[in-house]
C-alpha positions in Angstrom: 27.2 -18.9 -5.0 25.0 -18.0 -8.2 21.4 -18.6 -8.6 19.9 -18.0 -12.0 16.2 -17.1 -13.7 15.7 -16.9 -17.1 13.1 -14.2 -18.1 11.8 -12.9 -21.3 13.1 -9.6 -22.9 16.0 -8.4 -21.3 15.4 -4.5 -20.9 12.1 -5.6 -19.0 13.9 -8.0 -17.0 16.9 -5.6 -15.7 14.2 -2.6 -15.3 12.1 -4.6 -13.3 14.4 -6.7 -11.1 16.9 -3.3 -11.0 13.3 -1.5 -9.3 12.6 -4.8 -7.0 16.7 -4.6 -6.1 16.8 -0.9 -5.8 19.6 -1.1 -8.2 20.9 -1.5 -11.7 23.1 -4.9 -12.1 26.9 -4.7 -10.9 27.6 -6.0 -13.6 26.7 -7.7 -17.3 29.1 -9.9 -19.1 27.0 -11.1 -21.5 23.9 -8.8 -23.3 21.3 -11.9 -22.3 23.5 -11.6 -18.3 23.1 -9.6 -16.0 24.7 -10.1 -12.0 23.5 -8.6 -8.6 25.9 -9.4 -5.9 23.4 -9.7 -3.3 25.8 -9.9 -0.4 29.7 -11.0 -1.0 29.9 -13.7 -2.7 26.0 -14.7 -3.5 24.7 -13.4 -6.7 21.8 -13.0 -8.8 21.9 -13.7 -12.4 19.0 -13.1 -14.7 19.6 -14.3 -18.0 17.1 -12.6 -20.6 15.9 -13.3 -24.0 14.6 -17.0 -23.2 11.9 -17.4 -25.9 9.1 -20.1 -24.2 10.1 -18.8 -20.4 9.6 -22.0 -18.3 9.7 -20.7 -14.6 12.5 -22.1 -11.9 11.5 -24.6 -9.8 13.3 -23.2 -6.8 12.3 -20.3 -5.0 14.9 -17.3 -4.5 14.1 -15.4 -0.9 15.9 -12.1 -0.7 16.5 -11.4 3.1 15.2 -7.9 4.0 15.6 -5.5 7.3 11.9 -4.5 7.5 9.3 -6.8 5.9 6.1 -4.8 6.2 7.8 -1.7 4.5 9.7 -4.4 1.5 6.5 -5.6 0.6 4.4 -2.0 0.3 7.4 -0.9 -1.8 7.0 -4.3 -3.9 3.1 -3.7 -4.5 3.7 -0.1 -4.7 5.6 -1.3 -8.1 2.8 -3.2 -9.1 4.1 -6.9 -7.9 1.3 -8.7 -6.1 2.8 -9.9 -2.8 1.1 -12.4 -0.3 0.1 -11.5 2.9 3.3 -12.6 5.3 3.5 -15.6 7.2 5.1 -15.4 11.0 6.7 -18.1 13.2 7.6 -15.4 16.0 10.3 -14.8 17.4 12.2 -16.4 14.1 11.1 -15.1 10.8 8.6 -13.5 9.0 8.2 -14.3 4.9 6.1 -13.8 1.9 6.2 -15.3 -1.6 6.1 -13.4 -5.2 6.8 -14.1 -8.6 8.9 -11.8 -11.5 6.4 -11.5 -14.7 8.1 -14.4 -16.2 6.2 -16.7 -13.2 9.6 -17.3 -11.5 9.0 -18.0 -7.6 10.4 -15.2 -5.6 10.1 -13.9 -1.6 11.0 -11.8 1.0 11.7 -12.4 4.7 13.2 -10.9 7.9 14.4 -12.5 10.4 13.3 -11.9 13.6 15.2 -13.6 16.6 16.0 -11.2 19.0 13.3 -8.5 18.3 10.3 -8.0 20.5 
């Protein structure tokens, strides 16, 4: 499974989605495509250069293991993060965008935590 964003210029893009991801790509086959393998078989691909960005019209969620600390690290980068919503006892989630206004968010689940 891929999902794709298309952002502006391409060093930008992989330094800023390499700090939100905590890593560089895993791989570029293309120099306007670079690929995060998120978790086997689901990958990221941000496609850079797009002159005239038009933001996706789906929103990528990246599942995280502790929500509270993902999103201080997120702001602590400079990326403004909404406050998290809670249905408790399931998930907790909070939307943000890349600097080329494509919809991102975090969430964790939380079934079986107290």
């Amino acid at each position: 499974m891929t999902f794709l964003v298309r952002t502006g210029d391409g060093p930008d893009a992989v330094a800023w989605y390499s700090r939100l991801l905590g890593r560089g790509p895993d791989v570029s086959p293309l120099a306007d495509l670079h690929e995060w393998e998120l978790v086997p078989g689901a990958w990221l691909q941000v496609a850079t250069g797009a002159a005239g960005v038009t933001p996706s019209s789906f929103r990528v969620r990246f599942g995280v293991a502790d929500l509270t600390a993902a999103i201080t690290a997120a702001r602590d980068l400079g990326v403004a993060v909404k406050d998290p919503e809670v249905l408790p006892g399931t998930v907790a989630w909070t939307d943000l965008s890349d600097p080329w206004g494509n919809p991102l968010g975090l969430f964790q689940e939380l079934a079986g935590s107290s």
